[in-house]
Structures are given as C-alpha cells and as structure tokens.
N, C-alpha and C positions, 0 to 999 in steps of 0.2 A: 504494500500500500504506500502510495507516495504523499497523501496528505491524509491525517489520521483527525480527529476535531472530537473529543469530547466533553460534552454538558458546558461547552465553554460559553462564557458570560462576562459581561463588563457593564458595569454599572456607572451613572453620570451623578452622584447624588441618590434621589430616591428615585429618577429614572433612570429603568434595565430598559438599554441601549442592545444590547444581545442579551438573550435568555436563555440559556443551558440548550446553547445548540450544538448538535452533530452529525458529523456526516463523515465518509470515507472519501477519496479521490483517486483511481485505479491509474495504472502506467496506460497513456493513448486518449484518457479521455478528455477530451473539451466541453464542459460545465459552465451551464450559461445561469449566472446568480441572480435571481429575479426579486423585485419588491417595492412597492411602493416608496417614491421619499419618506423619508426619516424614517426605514425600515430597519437597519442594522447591516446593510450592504457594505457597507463602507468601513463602517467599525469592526465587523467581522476582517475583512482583508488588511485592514491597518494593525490588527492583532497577529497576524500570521504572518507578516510582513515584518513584525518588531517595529513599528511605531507605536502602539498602545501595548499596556501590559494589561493583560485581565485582571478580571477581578475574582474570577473562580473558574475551575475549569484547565483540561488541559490540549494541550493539540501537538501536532508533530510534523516535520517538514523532512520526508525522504529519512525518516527515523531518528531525527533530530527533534530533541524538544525543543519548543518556541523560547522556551525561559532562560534556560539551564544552558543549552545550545543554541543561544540565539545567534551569536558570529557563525558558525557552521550552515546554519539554517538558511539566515541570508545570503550564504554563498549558493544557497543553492535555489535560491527565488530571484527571477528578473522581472520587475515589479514599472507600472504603466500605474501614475495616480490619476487622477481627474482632470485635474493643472497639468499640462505635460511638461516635467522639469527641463526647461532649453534655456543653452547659455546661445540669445540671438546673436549675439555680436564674433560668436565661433560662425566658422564653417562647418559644413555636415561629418567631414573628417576629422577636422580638430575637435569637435565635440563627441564625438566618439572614441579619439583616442585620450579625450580627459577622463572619460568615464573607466577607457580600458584601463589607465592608469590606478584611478581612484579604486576599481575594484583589485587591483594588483595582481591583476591576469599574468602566464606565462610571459617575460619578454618575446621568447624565442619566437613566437607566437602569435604575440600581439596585435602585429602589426597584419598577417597572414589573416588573423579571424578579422578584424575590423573590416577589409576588404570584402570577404566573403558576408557578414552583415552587411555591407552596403546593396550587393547582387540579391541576395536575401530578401530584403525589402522594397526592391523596385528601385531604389535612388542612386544608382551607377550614374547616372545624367546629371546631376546635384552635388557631385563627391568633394566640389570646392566652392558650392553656395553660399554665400549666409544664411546662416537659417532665417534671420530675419526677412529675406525677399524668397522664399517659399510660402506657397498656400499653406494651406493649414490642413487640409490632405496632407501634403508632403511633409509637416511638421510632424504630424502623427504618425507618419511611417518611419520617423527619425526619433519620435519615442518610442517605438518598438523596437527599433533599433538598439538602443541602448538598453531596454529590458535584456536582448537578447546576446549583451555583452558577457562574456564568462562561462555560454554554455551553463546555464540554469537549467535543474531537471522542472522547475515548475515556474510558470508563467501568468500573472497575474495581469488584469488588464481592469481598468475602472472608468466604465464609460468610453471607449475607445474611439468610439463615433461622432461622440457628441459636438457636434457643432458643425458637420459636412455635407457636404450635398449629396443628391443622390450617389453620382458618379465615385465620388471619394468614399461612400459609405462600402459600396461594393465591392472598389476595389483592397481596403483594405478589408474586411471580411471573409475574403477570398483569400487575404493573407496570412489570416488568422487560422484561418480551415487546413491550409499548408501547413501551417508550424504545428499543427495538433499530432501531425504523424511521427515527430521528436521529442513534445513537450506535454505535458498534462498544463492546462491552460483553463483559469476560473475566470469567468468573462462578466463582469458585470453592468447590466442594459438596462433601460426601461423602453425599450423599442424591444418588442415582442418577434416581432418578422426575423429580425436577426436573429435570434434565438434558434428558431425553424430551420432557419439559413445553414445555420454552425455549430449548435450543440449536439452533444451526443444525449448527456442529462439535464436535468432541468432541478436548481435547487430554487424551491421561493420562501422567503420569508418576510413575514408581514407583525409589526411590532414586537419585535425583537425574537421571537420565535419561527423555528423552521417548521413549513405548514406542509410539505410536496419534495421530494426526490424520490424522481421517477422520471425516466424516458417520456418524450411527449405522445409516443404512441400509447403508453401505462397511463397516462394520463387521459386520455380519449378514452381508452375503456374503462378508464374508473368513474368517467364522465357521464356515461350511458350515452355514447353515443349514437345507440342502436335502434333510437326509438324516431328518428328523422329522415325522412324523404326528401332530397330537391326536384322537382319536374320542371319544364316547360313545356306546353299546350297551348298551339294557338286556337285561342279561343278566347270569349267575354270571360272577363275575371269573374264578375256574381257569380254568373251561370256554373261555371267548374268550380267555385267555393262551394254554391248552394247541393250539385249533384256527390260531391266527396263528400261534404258532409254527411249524408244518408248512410251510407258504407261503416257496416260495424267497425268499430276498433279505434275509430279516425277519435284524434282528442286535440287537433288543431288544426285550422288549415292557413296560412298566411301567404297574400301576394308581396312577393321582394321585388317585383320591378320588372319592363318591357322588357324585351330582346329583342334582337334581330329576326328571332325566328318563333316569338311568342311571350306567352305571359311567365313569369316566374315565379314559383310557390316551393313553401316547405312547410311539410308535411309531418305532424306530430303524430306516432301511432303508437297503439297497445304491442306491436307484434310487426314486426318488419316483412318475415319472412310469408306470414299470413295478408300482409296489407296491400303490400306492393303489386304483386298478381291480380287481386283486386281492383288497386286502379286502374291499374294499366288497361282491364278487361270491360272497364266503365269507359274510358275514353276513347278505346276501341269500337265498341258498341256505338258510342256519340257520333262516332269517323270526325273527331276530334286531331288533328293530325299531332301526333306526341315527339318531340326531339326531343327530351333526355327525363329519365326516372334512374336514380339510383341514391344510395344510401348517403346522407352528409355529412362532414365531418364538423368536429364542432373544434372552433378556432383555438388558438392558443390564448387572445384576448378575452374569450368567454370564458376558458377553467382558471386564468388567472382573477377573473372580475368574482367568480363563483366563489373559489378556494378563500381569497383576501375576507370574500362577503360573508361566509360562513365561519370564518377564523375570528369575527369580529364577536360571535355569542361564547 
C-alpha cells in the first residue's frame, strides 16, 4: 500500500476540519478527492504532505509515517498546492533546477531528469521562458513539473485546473492520466467531469468526514441506477407522457428536451427489465417512430449532490 490514512483528524478549535478519516491508496491508482468547499480537501492533503500536523490519527506515505518520518515521506510526495509555487522572474529551466536543487536530487543526474521533466510535460518549446510570459496553462504544466522533480512515488495535485480554459483543462488532464501509469496520484477537483475523465476511485468527503470510496461504476450501482429509461419518440410530448403512463410499473415519466430526431424522456420504473419491452411494444403499436430506448446512467453530479444531501442527516 503506498498511502495508508487512519481515523486521521485535525481539529481548528472546536471545528473538526477532518474527522477520523480513512482510506488506502494502491500502487497505479489515480484518486480523484471530491467535496464540497470547506470540506476537508485541502486539510487532508496538507497533513500528508507535512504542512499541518494532526491532531489525532495516523497515516503513512510509501511506509513512512507522516510524523515520525516526515523528511523521508516528503521525499517521497511531489506535491501541486492550489497557489502554484513559481518563482516568475526564473525561467522554466532555472526554476526547475532551483527546485532540483532544493530537493537535493542526485547531481549526477540532475540535470539529465530536469530535461526529461520538461519533454514530460509538454514545455520543450518554453525550456528558457519566463514563467512570467507563459499562460497559465503553461504555468501549471510547470507546477507539475516540479511536483515531478525527485521521482516521487506519490503525486499530489490540488485543484490542478483551476482557472483554465477548456483547451488547457484537457490538455493537462491528459497529462495527469499519463503520469498515473508511474505514480499513485490524489487529485483534488470540484469539477466532477474530470473526475470521469481521470480517476480510477473516487474518494468524497463532505464536513470533514469520508462519505464514498468507491469506483464510479460502484457508485452507479449503489445509486440504483437500474430503475431509469432514456427514449426519444417523435411524437407530441402529452400524448407519449399520457399513453406510458397507463403501462404498469411506470413511477415517472419526464420530457428532457427536443432533438433532432424527437422528443426526449426519462423514464422512472418499478422493473427495467419488465418495463422496457413494454414500451417499446406501446410505441410500436402507436407506429410512433422510436430512435433510442435504453437504460440511463445516473451522473457523477447526481451521486455526488445525493451522497453530500444525505451525509447532511
């Protein structure tokens, strides 16, 4: 196990910031950290990072404890805060070989990884920029950068995205997905899509407790996903609301909006595998022309609005 986490908690006062949370981190996986602001995102990774010391609780980094071994541990975490720490006034080399210094990397070596970092991340074309005339795409492929100085077995990243356009959003995402096949990597978003995009698990936590780890396909089925139909039918919306309704089992019917090629509905049912034949055999009947019936999946946005909403009793 490369990150170990138990009942660990830190307290601010009489606010619990974390609350005896834990979880495992397997060699390969990329773990996307989910939770509403002021959830304990943040506090959690600044604990396992050796910026905050808990206040109960213990955790481990590649079999190092957080406390005890904290120099060892941080050798072995390349850590992305929120703030991307850049010295503008370096260039993308110079400031990567302050860092290789600072972490007191191999000489022999040094200079051979910094290179390979640069190819790494896309910014070969950048290698004597200032950082200060780089977008800010390219500044965050240059905080990863220096996460990824020393050859860390675990890769922490805090908000990675935040503040980029689409284009930069994807491109480094895609570079996050890449490094997951080296590094065990804990991602933490509130952009849900990405998640889908790039993790393997999904940890969330909402007021300082962990509520969900679990793959986001475990999570669909813990969802009951199984009880929703999406169709389109062209055809008058009343009309296909009013005739499904009749149809034993049906416990909703809702129009979500025109298409190109009809009306679109999802379908709340007792019984999927009972209901669907059913419809299908109504709108036959009708010579309703049908382009699509099949089972829906229920979003990452929905189990996380659901999980936070029922974590609140």
């Amino acid at each position: 196990m490369i990150i170990e986490v138990n009942n660990l908690s830190k307290h601010f006062g009489q606010k619990k910031a974390v609350d005896n949370v834990s979880f495992n981190v397997e060699k390969g996986e990329v773990i996307g950290f989910l939770g509403p602001n002021g959830a304990g995102k943040t506090t959690t990774m600044r604990m396992l990072t050796g910026y905050l010391h808990p206040t109960s609780g213990t955790a481990s980094i590649n079999g190092k404890d957080i406390i005890y071994d904290s120099l060892e541990c941080r050798m072995s975490i390349g850590y992305l805060p929120e703030s991307t720490p850049l010295y503008r006034e370096l260039t993308v080399w110079q400031y990567l070989n302050y860092i290789s210094r600072i972490k007191e990397t191999d000489d022999k070596n040094a200079i051979k990884n910094i290179e390979r970092i640069i190819d790494v991340v896309g910014i070969r074309e950048y290698r004597n920029t200032f950082i200060n005339h780089l977008s800010k795409g390219y500044r965050q492929r240059v905080g990863i950068g220096q996460a990824l100085i020393g050859n860390p077995k675990v890769i922490i990243l805090d908000e990675p995205t935040e503040g980029l356009d689409p284009n930069q959003k994807t491109e480094v995402l895609s570079l996050i997905r890449n490094l997951g096949s080296e590094h065990v990597i804990l991602l933490s978003t509130h952009i849900l899509s990405e998640v889908s995009q790039t993790c393997s698990r999904i940890l969330i936590i909402h007021r300082g407790k962990l509520i969900a780890s679990d793959s986001q396909e475990d999570l669909e089925s813990r969802m009951g996903t199984d009880k929703r139909l999406d169709i389109i039918v062209d055809a008058p919306k009343d009309v296909v609301s009013l005739e499904i309704k009749k149809l034993d089992g049906i416990e909703n019917i809702i129009p979500t909006g025109q298409t190109d090629t009809g009306q679109a509905f999802t379908i709340t049912v007792e019984n999927v595998k009972k209901s669907a034949p059913e419809i299908a055999r109504l709108i036959t009947a009708k010579n309703w022309p049908l382009h699509q019936l099949h089972q829906s999946k229920i979003t990452l946005e929905e189990i996380f609005a659901r999980l936070t909403k029922e974590s609140e009793f």
